[in-house]
C-alpha positions as a printed Julia matrix, in Angstrom:
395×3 Matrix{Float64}:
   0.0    0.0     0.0
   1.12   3.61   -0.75
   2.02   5.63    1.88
   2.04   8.98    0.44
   0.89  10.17   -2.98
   3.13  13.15   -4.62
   1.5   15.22   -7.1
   2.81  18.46   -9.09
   0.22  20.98  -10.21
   1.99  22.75  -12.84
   0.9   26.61  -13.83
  -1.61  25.72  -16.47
  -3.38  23.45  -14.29
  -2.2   19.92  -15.3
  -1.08  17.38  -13.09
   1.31  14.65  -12.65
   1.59  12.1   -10.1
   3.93   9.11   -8.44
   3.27   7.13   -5.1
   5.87   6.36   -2.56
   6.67   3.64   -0.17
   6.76   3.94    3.76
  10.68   4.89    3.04
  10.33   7.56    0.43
  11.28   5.84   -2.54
   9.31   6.49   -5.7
   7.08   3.39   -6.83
   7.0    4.18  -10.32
   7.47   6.8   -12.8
   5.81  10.08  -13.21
   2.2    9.72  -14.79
   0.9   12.69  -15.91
  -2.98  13.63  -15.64
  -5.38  13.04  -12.21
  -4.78   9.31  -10.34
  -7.23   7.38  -10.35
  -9.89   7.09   -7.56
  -8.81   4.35   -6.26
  -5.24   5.4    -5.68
  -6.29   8.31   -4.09
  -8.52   6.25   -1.68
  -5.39   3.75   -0.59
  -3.13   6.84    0.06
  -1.98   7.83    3.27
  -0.85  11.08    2.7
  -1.55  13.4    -0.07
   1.45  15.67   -0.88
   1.21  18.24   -3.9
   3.78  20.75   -5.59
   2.75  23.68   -6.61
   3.98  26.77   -9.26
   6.87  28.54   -6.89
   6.26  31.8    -9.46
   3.16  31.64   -6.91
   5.09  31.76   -3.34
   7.26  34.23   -2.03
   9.79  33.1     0.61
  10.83  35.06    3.59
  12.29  35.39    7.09
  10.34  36.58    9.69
  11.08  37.88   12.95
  10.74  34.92   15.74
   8.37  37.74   17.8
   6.82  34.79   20.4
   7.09  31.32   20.84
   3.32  30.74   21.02
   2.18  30.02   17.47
  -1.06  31.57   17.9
  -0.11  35.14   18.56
   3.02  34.69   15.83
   0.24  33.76   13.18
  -1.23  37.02   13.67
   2.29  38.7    14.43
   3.77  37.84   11.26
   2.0   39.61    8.4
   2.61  42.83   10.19
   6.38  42.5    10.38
   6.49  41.93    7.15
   4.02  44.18    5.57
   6.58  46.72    4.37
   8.39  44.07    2.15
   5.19  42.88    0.4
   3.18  44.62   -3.28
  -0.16  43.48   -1.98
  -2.24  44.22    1.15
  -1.69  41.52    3.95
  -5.65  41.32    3.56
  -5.6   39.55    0.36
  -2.2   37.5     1.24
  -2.1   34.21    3.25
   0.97  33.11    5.14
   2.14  29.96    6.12
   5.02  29.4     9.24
   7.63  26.66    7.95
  10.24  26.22   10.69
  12.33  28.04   12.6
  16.14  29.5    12.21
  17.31  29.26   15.11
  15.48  31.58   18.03
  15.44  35.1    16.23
  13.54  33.82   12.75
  10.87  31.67   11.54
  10.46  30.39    7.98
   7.19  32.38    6.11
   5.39  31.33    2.7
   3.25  34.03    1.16
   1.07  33.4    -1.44
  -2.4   35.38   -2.59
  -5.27  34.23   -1.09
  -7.34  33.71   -4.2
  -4.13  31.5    -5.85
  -4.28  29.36   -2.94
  -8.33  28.92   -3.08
  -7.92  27.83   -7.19
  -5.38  25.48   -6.58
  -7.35  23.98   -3.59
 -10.49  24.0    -6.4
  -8.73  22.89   -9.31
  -7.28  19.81   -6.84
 -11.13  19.13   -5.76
 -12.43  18.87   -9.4
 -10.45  15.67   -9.67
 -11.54  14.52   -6.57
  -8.37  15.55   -4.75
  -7.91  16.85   -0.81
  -4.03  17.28   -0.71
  -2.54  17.28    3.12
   0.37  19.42    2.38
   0.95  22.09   -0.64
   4.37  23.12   -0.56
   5.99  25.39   -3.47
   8.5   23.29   -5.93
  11.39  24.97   -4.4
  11.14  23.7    -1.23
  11.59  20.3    -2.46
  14.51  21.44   -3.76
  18.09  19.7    -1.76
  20.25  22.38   -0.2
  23.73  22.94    1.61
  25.31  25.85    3.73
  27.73  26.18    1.0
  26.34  24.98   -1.77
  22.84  26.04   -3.8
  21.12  23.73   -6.11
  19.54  24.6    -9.54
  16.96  22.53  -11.44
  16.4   23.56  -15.07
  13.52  22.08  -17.39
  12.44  23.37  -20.03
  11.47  27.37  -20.07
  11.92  27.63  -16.46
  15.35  27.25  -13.64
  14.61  26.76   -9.66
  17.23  28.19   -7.3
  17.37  26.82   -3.45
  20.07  28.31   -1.41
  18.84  28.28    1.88
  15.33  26.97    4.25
  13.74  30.21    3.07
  15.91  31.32   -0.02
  14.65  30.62   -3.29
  13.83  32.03   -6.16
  12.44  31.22   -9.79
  12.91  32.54  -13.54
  12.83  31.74  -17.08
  15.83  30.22  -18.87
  16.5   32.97  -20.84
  16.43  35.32  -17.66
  19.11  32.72  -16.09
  22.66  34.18  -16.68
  22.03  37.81  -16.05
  20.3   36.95  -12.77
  22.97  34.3   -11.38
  25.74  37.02  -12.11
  23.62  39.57  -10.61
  23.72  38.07   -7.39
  26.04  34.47   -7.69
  26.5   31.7    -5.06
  29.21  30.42   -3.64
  28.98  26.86   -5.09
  25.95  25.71   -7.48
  24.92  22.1    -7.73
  23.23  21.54  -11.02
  20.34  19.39  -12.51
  19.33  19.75  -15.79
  16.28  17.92  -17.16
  16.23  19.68  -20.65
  17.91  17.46  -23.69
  19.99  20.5   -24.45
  23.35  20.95  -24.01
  24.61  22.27  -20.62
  23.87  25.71  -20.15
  26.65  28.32  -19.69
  26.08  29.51  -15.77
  28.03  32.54  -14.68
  28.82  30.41  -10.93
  31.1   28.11   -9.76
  29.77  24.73  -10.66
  30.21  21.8    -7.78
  28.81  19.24  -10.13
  26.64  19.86  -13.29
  24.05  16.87  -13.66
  23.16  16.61  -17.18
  19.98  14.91  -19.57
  17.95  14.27  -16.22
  14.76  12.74  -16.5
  11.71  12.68  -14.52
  11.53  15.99  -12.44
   8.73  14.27  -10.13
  11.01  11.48   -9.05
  14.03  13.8    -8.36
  11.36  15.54   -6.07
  10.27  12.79   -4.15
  13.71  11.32   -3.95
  14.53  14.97   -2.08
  11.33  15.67   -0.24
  11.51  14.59    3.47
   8.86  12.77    5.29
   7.63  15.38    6.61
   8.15  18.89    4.52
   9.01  22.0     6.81
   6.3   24.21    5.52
   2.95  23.65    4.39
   0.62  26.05    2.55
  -2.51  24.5     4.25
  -2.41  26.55    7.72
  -5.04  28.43    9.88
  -8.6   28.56    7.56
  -7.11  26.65    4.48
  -5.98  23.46    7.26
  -7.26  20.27    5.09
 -10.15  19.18    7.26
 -11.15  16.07    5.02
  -9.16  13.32    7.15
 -11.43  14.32   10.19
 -14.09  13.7     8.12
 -14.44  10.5     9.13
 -14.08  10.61   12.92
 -16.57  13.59   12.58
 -19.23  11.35   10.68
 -18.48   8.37   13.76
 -19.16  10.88   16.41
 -22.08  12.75   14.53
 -23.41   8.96   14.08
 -22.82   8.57   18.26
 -24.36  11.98   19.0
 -27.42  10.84   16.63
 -27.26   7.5    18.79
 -26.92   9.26   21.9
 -30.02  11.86   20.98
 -32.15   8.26   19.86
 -31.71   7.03   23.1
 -32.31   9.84   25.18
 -35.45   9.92   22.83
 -36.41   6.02   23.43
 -35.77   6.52   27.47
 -37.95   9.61   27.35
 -40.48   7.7    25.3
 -40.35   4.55   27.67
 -40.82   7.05   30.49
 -43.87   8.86   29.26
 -45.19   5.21   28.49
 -44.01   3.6    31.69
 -45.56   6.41   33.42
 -48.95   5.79   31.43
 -49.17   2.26   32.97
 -48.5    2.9    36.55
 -51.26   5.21   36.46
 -53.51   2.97   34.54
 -52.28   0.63   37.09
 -52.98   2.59   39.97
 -56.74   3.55   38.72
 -56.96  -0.05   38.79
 -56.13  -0.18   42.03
 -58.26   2.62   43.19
 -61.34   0.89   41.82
 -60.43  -2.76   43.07
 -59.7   -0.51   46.58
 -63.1    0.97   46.05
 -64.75  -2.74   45.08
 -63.65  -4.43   47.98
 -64.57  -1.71   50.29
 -67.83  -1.7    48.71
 -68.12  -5.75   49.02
 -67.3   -5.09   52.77
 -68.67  -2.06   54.11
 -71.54  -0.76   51.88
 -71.94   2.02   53.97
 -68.98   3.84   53.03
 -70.3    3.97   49.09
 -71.22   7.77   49.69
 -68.34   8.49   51.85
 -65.24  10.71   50.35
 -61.98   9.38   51.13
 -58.8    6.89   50.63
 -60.88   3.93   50.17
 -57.47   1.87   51.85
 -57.93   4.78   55.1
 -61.59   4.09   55.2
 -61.57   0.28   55.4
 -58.62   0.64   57.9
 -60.87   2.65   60.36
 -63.27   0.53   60.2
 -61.41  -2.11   60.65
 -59.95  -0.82   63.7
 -62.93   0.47   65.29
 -64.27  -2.95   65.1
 -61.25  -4.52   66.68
 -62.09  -1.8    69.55
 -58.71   0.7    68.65
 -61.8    3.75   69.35
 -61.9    5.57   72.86
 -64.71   3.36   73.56
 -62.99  -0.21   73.27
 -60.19   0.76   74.86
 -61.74   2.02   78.08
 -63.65  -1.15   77.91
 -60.12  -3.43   77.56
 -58.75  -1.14   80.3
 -61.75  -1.72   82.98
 -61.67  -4.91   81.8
 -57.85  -5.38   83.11
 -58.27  -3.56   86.55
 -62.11  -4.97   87.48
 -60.73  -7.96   88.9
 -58.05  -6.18   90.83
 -60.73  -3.9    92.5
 -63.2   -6.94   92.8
 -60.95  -8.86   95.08
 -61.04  -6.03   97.5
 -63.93  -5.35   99.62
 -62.22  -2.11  101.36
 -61.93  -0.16   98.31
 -65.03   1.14   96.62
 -64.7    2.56   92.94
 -67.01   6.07   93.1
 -65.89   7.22   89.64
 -64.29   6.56   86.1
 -62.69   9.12   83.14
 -61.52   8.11   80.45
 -59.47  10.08   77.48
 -56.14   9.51   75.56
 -55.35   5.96   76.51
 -55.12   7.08   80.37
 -57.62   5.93   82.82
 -58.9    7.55   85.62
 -59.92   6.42   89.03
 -61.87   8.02   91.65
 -61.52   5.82   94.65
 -62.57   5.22   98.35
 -59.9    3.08  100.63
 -60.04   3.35  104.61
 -56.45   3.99  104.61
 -53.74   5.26  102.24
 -51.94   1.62  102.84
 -55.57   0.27  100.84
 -55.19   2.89   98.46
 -51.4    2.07   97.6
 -52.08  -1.82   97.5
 -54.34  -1.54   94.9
 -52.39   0.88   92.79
 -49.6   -1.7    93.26
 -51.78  -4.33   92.43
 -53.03  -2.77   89.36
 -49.1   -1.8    88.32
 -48.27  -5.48   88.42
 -50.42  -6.01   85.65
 -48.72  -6.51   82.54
 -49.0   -3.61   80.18
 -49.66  -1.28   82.66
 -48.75   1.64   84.92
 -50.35   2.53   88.05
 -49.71   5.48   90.02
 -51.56   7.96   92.43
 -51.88  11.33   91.11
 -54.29  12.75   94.43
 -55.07  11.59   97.93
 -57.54  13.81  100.68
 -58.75  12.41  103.72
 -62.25  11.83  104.8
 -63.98  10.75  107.91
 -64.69   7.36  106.46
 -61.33   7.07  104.68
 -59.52   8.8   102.05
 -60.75   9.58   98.68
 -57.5    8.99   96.03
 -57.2    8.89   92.35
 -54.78   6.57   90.37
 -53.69   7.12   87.1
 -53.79   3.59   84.53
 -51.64   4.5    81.3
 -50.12   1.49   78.97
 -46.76   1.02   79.77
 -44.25  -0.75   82.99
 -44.52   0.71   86.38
């Protein structure tokens, strides 16, 4: 499989193309025209070439090392050096020069957009545009020239090169000639007459594309695509997965709020149920209650507990019922009055003595359940009158 795809978009819009291997090395020859689709699908990385007549090449001022604020920094420092209005320019950071400068590809804003079009017509999304130049080999002391036919490319530095026409050539390398010049020369022409000091002079090259990609590193220092023009098409498909899992996500919320409305439904169809078995059975067992408002389950449990005797009334009889054999089995105390309200009974009783009194409330405290205790005692001539207190409880 491919692992990057080089293309070279030439001036009047044609194309050529060669893929590479994992270590750089071409595949095959140049073939000119669009790839096909399905080489474009298998690639890993798109690379393309474009005019350098296009892209100027600077050195900027390294102002700050956040990228973000030297973006914006950039096109100011070097407005005075440029024809056109940084408005209508677009400029790409490559790498730095040490601490003090930063690499800086210019190019028109409405060049870029055309080459980014005429790429899409053929069903292209490049990852990196870099201009031809940069692909270009270079030394500290030596520059390299490609020649083909009409046109020469001169690299002599990270940011340093320059194109012309062939005709142009001499009179601009005397005009400003470097130190040693490395030559390639794809023309079938004889070698042409430089006014420099030739290293080595490479003659009848073929195949411009594959002396490119032979040069090009992995990853090239500088790409056109930066800030709004950043190729966006490999997110593409992570952004499809999570718009699929936010669609998923929005379903489900959907289906829970669905099954929540419905669940809710049932439990009170459920519950009206309920209410009218509630109301059945109270019916079946109290008919008297059928024109009585109320919690049908409250209703039957009064009832229910007035029957067992839970009222006032059965418990004063359950209480009497508790102390009458107490105050049966003693013929000295006489009982001359009952109350009866909030559980607690009261006695009213006579006793010749305060030792009868206290026996019985003693006697009456030993039953289980139940506390006794004396609340009043006032002497009579016959005895003492005393009242004792029965509440549930331990004495």
């Amino acid at each position: 499989m491919p692992d990057r795809l080089l293309l070279r978009l030439h001036d009047d819009g044609t194309l050529a193309w060669l893929t590479q291997d994992t270590g750089g090395r071409a595949l095959s020859g140049a073939s000119a025209g669009a790839p096909p689709l399905e080489t474009l699908a298998r690639a890993q990385r798109i690379v393309v070439l474009v005019p350098s007549e296009q892209v100027l090449l600077l050195d900027a001022p390294a102002l700050t090392k956040q990228s973000s604020q030297l973006a914006k920094a950039v096109p100011f420092a070097l407005e005075d050096r440029l024809a056109s209005p940084v408005e209508e320019l677009h400029f790409a950071l490559g790498a730095r020069s040490g601490d003090t400068s930063i690499a800086v590809a210019v190019v028109a804003r409405d060049v870029l957009r055309g080459w980014i079009d005429t790429l899409a017509e053929h069903g292209i999304h490049a990852d990196t545009l870099i201009p031809e130049t940069l692909a270009l080999p270079y030394a500290d002391d030596c520059a390299t020239l490609l020649i083909e036919n009409g046109r020469a490319l001169l690299r002599s530095g990270a940011a340093q090169a320059s194109v012309c026409e062939i005709a142009n050539l001499p009179g601009w390398l005397a005009a400003s000639p470097p130190a040693t010049l490395e030559v390639f020369d794809f023309r079938a022409a004889p070698a042409q007459a430089l006014p420099a000091t030739i290293a080595r002079y490479h003659e009848r090259q073929r195949d411009p594309l594959v002396f490119f990609a032979a040069q090009l590193g992995a990853e090239p220092a500088l790409n056109l695509l930066q800030g709004e023009f950043a190729p966006q098409h490999r997110q593409m498909p992570a952004q499809r997965l999570w718009r699929l899992a936010a669609m998923l996500a929005a379903a489900a919320l959907l289906l829970g709020f669905v099954y929540s409305i419905g669940d809710w439904l049932r439990l009170r169809a459920e519950s009206a149920r309920l209410d009218v078995a509630m109301r059945d059975a109270l019916h079946a067992s109290f008919p008297k209650f059928d024109h009585v408002d109320g919690d049908p389950r409250q209703l039957m449990q009064s009832e229910l507990a007035r029957l067992r005797g839970d009222d006032a009334a059965g418990g004063l009889l359950r209480a009497l019922s508790r102390v009458a054999p107490v105050l049966g089995s003693s013929t000295r105390v006489v009982l001359k009055g009952v109350e009866y309200h909030n559980a607690t009974l009261e006695l009213n009783l006579r006793a010749p003595d305060v030792q009868a009194l206290d026996l019985v409330r003693e006697r009456m405290g030993g039953l289980d359940g139940l506390k006794a205790e004396v609340t009043s005692v006032n002497p009579g001539a016959d005895g003492v009158d005393g009242r004792v207190r029965i509440t549930p409880g331990k004495s």
